[in-house]
mmCIF file as Biopython writes it, N, C-alpha, C and O atoms, coordinates in Angstrom:
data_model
#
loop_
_atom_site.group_PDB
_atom_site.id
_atom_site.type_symbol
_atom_site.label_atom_id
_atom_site.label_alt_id
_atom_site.label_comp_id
_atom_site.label_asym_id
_atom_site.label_entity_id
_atom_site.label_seq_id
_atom_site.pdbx_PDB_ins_code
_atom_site.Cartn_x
_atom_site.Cartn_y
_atom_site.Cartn_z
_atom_site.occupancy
_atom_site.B_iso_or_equiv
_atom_site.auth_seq_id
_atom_site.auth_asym_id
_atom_site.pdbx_PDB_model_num
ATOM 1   N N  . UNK A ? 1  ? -7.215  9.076   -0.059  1.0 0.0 1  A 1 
ATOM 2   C CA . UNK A ? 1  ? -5.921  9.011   0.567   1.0 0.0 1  A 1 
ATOM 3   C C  . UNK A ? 1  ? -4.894  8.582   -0.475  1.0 0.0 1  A 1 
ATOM 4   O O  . UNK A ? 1  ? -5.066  7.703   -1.319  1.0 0.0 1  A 1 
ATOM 5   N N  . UNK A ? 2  ? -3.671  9.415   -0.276  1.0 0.0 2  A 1 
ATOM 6   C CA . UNK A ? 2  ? -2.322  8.639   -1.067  1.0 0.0 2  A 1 
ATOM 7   C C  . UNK A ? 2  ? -1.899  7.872   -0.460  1.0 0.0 2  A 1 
ATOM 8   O O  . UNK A ? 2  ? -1.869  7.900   0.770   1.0 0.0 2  A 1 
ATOM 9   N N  . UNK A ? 3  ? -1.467  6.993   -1.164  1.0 0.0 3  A 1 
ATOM 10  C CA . UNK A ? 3  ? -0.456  5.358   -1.230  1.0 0.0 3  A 1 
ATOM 11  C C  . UNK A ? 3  ? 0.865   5.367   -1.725  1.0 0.0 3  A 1 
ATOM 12  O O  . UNK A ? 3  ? 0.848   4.783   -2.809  1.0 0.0 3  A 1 
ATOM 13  N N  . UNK A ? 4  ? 2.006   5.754   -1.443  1.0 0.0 4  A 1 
ATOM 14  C CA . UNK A ? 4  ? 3.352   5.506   -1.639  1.0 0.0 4  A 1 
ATOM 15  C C  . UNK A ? 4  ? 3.929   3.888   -1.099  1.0 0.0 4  A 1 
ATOM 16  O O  . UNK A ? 4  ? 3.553   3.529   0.016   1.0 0.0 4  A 1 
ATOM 17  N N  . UNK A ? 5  ? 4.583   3.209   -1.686  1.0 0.0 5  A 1 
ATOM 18  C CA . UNK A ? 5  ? 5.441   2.487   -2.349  1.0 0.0 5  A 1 
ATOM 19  C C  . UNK A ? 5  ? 6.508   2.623   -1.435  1.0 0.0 5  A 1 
ATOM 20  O O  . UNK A ? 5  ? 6.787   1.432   -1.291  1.0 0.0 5  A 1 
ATOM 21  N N  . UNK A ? 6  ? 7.078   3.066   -0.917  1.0 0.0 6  A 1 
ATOM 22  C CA . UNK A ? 6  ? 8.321   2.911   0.149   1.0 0.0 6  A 1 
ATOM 23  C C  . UNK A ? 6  ? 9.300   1.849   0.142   1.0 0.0 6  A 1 
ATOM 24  O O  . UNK A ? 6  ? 10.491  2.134   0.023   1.0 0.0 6  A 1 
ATOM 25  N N  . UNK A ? 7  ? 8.959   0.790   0.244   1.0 0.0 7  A 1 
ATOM 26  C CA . UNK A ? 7  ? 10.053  -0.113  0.559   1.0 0.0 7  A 1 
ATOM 27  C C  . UNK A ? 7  ? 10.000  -1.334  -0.143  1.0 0.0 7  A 1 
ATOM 28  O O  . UNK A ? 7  ? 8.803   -1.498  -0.376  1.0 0.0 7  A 1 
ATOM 29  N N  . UNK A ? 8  ? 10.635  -2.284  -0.609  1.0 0.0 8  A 1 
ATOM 30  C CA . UNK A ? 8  ? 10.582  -3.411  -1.898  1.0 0.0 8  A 1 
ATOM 31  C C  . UNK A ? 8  ? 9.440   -4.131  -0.638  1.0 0.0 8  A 1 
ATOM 32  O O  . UNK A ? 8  ? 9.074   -3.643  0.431   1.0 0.0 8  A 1 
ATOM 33  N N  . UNK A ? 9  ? 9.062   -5.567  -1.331  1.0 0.0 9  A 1 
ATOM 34  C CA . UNK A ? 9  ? 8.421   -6.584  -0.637  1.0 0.0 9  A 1 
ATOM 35  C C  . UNK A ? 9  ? 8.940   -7.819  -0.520  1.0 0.0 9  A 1 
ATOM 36  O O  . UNK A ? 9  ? 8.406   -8.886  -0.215  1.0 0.0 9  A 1 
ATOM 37  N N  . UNK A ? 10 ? 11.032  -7.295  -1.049  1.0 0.0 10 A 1 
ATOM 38  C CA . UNK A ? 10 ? 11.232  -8.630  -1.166  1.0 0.0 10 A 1 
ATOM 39  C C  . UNK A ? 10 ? 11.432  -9.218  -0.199  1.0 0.0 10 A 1 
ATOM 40  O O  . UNK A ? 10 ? 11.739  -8.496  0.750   1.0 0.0 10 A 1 
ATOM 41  N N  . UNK A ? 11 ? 11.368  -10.939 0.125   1.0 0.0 11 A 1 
ATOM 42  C CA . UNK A ? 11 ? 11.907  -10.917 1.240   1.0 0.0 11 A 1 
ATOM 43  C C  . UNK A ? 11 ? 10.659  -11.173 2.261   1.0 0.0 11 A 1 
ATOM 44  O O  . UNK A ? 11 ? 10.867  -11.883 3.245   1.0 0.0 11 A 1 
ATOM 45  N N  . UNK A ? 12 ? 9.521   -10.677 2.072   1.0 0.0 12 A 1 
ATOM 46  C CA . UNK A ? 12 ? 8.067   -10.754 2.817   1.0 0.0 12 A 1 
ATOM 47  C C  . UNK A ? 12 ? 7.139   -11.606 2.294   1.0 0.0 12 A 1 
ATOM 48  O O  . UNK A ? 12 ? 7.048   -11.856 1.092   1.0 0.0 12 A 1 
ATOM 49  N N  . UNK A ? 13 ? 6.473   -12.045 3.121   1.0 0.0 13 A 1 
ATOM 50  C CA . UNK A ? 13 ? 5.434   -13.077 2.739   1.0 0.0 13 A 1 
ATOM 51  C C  . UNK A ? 13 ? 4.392   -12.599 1.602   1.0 0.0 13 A 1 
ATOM 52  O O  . UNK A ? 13 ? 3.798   -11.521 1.566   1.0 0.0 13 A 1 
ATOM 53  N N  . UNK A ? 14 ? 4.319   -13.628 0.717   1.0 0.0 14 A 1 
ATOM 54  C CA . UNK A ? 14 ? 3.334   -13.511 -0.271  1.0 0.0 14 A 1 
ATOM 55  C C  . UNK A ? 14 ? 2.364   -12.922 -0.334  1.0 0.0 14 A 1 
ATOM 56  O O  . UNK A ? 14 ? 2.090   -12.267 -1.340  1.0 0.0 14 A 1 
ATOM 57  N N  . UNK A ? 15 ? 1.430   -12.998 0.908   1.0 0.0 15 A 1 
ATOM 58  C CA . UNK A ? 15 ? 0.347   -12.234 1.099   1.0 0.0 15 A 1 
ATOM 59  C C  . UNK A ? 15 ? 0.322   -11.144 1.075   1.0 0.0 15 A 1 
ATOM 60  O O  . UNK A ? 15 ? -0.486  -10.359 0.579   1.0 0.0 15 A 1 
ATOM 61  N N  . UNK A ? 16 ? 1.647   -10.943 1.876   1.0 0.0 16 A 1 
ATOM 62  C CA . UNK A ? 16 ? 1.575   -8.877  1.663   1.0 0.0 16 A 1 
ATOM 63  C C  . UNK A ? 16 ? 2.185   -8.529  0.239   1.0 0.0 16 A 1 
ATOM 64  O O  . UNK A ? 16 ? 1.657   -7.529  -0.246  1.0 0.0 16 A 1 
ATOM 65  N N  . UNK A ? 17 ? 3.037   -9.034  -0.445  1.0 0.0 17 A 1 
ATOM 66  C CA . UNK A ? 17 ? 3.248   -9.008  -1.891  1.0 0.0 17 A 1 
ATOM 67  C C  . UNK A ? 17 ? 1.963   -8.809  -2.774  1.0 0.0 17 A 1 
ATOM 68  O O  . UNK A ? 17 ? 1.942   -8.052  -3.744  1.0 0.0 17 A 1 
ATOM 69  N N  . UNK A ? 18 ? 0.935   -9.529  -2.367  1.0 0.0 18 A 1 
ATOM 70  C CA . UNK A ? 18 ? -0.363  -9.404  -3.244  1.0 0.0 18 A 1 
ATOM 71  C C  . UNK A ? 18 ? -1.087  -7.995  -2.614  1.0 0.0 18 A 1 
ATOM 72  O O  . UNK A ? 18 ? -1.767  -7.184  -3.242  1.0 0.0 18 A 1 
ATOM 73  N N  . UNK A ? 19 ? -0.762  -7.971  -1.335  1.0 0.0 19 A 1 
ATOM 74  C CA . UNK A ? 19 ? -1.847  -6.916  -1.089  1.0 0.0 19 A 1 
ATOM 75  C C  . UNK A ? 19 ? -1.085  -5.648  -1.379  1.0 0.0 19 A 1 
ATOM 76  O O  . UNK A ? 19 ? -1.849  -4.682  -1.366  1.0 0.0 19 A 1 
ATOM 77  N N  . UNK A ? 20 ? 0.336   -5.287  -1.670  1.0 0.0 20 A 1 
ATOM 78  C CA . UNK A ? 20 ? 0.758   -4.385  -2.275  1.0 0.0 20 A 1 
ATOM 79  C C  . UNK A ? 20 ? -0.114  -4.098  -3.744  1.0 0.0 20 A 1 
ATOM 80  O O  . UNK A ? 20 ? -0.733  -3.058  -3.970  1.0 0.0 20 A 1 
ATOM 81  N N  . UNK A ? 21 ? 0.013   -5.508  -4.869  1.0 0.0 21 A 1 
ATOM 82  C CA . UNK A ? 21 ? -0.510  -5.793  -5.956  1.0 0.0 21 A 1 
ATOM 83  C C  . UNK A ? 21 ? -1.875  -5.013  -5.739  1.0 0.0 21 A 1 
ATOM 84  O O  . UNK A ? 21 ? -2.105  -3.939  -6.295  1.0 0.0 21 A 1 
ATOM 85  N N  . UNK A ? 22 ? -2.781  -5.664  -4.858  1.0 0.0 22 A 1 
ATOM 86  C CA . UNK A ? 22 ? -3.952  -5.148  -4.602  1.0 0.0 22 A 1 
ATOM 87  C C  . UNK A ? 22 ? -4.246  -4.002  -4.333  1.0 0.0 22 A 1 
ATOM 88  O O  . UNK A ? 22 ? -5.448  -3.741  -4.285  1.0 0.0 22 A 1 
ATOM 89  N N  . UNK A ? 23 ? -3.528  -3.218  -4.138  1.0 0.0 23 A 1 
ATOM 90  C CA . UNK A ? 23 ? -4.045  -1.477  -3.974  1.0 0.0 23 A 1 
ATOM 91  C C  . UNK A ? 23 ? -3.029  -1.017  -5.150  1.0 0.0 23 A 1 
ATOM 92  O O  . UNK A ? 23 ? -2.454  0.030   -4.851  1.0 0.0 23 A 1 
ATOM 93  N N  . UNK A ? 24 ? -2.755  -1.416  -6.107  1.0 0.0 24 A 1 
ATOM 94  C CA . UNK A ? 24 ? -2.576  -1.182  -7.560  1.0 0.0 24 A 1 
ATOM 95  C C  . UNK A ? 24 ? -1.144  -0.247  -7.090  1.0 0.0 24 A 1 
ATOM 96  O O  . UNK A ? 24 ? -1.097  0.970   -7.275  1.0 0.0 24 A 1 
ATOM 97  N N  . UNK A ? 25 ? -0.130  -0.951  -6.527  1.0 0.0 25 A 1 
ATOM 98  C CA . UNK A ? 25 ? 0.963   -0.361  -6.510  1.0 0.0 25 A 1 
ATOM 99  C C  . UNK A ? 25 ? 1.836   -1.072  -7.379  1.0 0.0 25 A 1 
ATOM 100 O O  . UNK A ? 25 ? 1.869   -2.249  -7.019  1.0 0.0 25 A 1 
ATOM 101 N N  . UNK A ? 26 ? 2.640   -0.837  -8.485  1.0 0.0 26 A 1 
ATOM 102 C CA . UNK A ? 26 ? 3.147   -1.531  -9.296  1.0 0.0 26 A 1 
ATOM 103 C C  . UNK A ? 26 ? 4.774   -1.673  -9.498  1.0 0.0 26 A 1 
ATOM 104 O O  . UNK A ? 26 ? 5.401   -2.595  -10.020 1.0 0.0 26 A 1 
ATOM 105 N N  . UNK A ? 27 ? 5.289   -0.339  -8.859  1.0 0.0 27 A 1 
ATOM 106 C CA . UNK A ? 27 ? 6.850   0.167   -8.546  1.0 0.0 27 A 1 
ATOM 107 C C  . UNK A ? 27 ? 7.257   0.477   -7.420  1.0 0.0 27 A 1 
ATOM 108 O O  . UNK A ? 27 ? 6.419   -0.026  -6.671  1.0 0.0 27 A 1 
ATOM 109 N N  . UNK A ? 28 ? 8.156   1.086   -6.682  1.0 0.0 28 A 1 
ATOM 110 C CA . UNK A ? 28 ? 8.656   1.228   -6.069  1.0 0.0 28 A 1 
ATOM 111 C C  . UNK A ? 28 ? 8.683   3.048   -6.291  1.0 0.0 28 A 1 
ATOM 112 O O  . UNK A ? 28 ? 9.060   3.658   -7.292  1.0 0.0 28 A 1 
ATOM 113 N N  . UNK A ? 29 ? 8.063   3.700   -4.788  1.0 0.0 29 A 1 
ATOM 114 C CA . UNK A ? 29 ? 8.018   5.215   -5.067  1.0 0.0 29 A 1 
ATOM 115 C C  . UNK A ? 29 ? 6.814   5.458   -5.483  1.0 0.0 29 A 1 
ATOM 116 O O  . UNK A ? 29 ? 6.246   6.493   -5.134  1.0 0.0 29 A 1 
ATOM 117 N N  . UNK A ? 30 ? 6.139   4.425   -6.407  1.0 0.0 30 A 1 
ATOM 118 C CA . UNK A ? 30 ? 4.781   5.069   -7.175  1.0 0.0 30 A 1 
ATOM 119 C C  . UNK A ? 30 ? 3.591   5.817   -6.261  1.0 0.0 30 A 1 
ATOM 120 O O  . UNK A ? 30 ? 3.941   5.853   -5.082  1.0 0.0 30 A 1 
ATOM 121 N N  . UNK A ? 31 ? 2.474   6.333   -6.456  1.0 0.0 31 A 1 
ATOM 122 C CA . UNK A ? 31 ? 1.353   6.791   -6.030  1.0 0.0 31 A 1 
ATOM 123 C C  . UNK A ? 31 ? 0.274   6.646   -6.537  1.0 0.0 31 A 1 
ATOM 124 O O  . UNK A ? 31 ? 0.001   6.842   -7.721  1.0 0.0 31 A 1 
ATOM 125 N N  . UNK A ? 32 ? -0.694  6.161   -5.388  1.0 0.0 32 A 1 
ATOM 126 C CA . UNK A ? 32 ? -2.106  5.620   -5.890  1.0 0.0 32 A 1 
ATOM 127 C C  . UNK A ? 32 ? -2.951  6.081   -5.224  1.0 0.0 32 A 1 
ATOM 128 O O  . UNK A ? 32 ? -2.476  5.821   -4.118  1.0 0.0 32 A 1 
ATOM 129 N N  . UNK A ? 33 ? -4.226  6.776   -4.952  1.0 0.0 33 A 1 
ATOM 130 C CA . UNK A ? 33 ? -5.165  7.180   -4.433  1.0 0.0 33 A 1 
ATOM 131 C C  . UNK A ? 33 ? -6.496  6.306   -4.500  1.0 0.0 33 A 1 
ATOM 132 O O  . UNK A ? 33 ? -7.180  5.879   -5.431  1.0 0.0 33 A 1 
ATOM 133 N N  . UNK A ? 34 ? -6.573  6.218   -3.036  1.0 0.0 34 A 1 
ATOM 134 C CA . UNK A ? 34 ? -8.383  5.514   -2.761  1.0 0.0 34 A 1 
ATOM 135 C C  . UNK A ? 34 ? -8.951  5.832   -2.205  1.0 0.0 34 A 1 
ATOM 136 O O  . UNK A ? 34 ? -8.492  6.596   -1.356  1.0 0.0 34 A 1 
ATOM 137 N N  . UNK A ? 35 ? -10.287 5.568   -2.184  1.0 0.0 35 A 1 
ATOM 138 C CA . UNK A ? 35 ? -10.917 6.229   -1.231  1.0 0.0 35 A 1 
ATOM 139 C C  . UNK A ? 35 ? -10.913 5.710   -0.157  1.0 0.0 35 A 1 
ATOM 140 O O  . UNK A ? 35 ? -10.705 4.497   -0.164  1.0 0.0 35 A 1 
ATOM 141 N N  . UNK A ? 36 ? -11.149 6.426   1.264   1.0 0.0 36 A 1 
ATOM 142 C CA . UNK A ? 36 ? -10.713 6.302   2.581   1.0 0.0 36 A 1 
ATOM 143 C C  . UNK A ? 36 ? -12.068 5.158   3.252   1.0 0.0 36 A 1 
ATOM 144 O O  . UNK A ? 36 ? -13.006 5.407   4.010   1.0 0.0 36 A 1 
ATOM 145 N N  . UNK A ? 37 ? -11.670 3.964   2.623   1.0 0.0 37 A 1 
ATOM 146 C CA . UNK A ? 37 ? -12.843 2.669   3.163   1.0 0.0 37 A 1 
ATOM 147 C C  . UNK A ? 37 ? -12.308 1.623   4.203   1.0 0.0 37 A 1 
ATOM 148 O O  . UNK A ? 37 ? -11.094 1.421   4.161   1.0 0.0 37 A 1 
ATOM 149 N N  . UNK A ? 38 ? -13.027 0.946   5.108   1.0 0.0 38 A 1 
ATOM 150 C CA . UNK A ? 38 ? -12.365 -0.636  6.097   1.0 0.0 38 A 1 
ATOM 151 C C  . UNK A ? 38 ? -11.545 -0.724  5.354   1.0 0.0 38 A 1 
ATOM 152 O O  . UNK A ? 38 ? -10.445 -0.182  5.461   1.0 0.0 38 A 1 
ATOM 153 N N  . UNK A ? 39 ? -12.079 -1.737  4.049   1.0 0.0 39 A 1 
ATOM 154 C CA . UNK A ? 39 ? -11.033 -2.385  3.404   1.0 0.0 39 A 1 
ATOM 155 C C  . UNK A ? 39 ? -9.449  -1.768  2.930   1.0 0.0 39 A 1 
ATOM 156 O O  . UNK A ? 39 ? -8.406  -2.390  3.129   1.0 0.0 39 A 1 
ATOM 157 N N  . UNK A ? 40 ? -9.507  -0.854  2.483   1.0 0.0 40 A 1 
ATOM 158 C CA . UNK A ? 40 ? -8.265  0.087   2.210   1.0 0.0 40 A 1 
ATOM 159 C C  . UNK A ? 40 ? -7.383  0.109   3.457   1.0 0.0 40 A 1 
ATOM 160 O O  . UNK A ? 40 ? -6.185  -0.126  3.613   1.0 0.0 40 A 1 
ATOM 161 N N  . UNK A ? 41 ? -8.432  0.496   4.358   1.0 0.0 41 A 1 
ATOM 162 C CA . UNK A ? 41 ? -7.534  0.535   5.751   1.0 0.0 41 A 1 
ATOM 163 C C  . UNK A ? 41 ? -6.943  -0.977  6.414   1.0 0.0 41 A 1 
ATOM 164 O O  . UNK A ? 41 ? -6.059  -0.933  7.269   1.0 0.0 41 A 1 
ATOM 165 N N  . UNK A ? 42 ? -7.285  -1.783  6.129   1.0 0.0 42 A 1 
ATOM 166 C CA . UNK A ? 42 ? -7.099  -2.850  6.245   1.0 0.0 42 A 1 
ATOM 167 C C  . UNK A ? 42 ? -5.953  -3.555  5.715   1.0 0.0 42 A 1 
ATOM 168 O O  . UNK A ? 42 ? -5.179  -4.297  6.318   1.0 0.0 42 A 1 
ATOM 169 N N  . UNK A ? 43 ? -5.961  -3.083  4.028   1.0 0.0 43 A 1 
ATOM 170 C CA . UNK A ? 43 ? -4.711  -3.392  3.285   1.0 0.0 43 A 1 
ATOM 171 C C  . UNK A ? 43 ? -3.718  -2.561  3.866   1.0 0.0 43 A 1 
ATOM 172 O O  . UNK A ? 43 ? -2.821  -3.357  4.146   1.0 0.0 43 A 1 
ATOM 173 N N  . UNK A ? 44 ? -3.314  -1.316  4.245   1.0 0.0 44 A 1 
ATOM 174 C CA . UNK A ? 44 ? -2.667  -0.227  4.495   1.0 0.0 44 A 1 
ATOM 175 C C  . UNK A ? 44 ? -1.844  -1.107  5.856   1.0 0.0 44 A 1 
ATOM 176 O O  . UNK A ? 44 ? -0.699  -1.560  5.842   1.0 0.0 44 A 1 
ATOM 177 N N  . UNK A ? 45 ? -2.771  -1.152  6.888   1.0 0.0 45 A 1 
ATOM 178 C CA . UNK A ? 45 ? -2.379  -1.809  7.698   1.0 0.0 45 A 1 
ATOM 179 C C  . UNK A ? 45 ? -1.607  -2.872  8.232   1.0 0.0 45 A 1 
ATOM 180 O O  . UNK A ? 45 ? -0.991  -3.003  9.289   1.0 0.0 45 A 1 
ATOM 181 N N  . UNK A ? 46 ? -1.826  -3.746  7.043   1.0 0.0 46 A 1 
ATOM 182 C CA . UNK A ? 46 ? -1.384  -5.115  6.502   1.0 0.0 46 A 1 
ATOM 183 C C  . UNK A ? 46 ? 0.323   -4.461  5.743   1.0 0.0 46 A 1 
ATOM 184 O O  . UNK A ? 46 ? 1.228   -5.295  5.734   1.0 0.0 46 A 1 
ATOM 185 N N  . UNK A ? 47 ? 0.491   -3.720  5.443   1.0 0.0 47 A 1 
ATOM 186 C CA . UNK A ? 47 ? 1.639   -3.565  4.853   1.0 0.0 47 A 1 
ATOM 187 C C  . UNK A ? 47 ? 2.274   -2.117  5.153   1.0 0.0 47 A 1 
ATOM 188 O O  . UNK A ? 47 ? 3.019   -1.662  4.286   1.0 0.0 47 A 1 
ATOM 189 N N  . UNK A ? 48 ? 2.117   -1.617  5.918   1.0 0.0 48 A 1 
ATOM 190 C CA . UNK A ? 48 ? 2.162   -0.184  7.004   1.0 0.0 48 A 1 
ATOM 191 C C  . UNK A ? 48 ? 3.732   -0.121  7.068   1.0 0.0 48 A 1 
ATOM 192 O O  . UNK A ? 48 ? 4.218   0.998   6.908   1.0 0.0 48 A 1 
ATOM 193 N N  . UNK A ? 49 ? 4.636   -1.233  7.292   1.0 0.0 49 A 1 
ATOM 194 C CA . UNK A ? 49 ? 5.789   -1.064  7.095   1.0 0.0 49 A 1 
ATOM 195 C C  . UNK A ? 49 ? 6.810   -0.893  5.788   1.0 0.0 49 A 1 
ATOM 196 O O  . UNK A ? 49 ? 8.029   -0.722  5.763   1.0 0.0 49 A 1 
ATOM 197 N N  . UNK A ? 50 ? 5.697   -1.024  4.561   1.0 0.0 50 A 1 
ATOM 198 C CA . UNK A ? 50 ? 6.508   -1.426  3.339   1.0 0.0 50 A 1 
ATOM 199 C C  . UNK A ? 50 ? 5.403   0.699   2.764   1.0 0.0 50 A 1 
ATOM 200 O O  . UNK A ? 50 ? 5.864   1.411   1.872   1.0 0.0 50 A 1 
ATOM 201 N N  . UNK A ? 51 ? 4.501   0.972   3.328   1.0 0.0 51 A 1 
ATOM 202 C CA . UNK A ? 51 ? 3.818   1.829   2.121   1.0 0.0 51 A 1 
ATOM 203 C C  . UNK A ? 51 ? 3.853   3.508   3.084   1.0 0.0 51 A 1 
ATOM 204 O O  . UNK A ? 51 ? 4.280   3.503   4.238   1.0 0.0 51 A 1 
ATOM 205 N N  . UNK A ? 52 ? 3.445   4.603   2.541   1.0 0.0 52 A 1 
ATOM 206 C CA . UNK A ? 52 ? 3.347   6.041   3.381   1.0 0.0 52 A 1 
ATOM 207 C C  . UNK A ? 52 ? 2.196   6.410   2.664   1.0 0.0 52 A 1 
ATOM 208 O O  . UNK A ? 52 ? 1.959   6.399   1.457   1.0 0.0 52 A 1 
ATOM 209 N N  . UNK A ? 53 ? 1.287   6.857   3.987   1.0 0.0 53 A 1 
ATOM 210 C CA . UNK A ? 53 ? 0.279   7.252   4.103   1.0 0.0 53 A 1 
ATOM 211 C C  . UNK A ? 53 ? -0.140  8.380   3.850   1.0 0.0 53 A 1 
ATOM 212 O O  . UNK A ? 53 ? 0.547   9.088   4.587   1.0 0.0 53 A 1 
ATOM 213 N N  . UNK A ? 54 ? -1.212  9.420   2.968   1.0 0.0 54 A 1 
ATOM 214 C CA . UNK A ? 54 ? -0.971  10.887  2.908   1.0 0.0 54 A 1 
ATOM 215 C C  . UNK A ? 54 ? -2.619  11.208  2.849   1.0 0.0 54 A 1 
ATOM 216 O O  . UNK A ? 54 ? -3.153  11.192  1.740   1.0 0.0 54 A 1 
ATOM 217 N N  . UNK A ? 55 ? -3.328  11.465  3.897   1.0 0.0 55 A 1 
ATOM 218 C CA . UNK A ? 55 ? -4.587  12.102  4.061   1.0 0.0 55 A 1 
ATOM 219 C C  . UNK A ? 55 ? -4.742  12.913  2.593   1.0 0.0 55 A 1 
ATOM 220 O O  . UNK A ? 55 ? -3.670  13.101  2.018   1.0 0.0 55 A 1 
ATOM 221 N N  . UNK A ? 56 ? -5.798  13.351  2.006   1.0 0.0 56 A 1 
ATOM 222 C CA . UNK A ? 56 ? -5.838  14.338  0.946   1.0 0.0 56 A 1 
ATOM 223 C C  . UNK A ? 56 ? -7.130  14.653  0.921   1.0 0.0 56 A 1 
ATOM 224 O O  . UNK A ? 56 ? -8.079  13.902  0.696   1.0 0.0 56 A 1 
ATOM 225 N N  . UNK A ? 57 ? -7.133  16.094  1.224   1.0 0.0 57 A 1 
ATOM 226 C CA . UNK A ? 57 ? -8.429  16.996  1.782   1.0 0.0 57 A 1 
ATOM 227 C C  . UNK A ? 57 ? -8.708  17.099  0.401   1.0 0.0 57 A 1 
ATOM 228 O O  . UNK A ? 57 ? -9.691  17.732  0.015   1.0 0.0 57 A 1 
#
């Protein structure tokens, strides 16, 4: 799955600041691909308002 960057983290609690960190998003806009696991989904979830989601067959 792709990982877009969408929206700053400023302003939001630390935790989701790290878990941005944690799925290796580093900018704003950037793209990161993982594989489709709990945990991923978990982080995604956790920050669903700040990142965009992109299935990839």
């Amino acid at each position: 799955m792709a990982i877009t960057w969408k929206k700053s983290d400023i302003g939001y609690p630390k935790n989701q600041r790290r878990t941005i960190a944690a799925l290796g998003l580093r900018r704003l806009n950037r793209t990161v691909e993982h594989e489709d696991t709990p945990a991923i989904r978990g982080m995604i979830f956790k920050v669903r308002h700040l990142v965009e989601v992109k299935e990839i067959a």
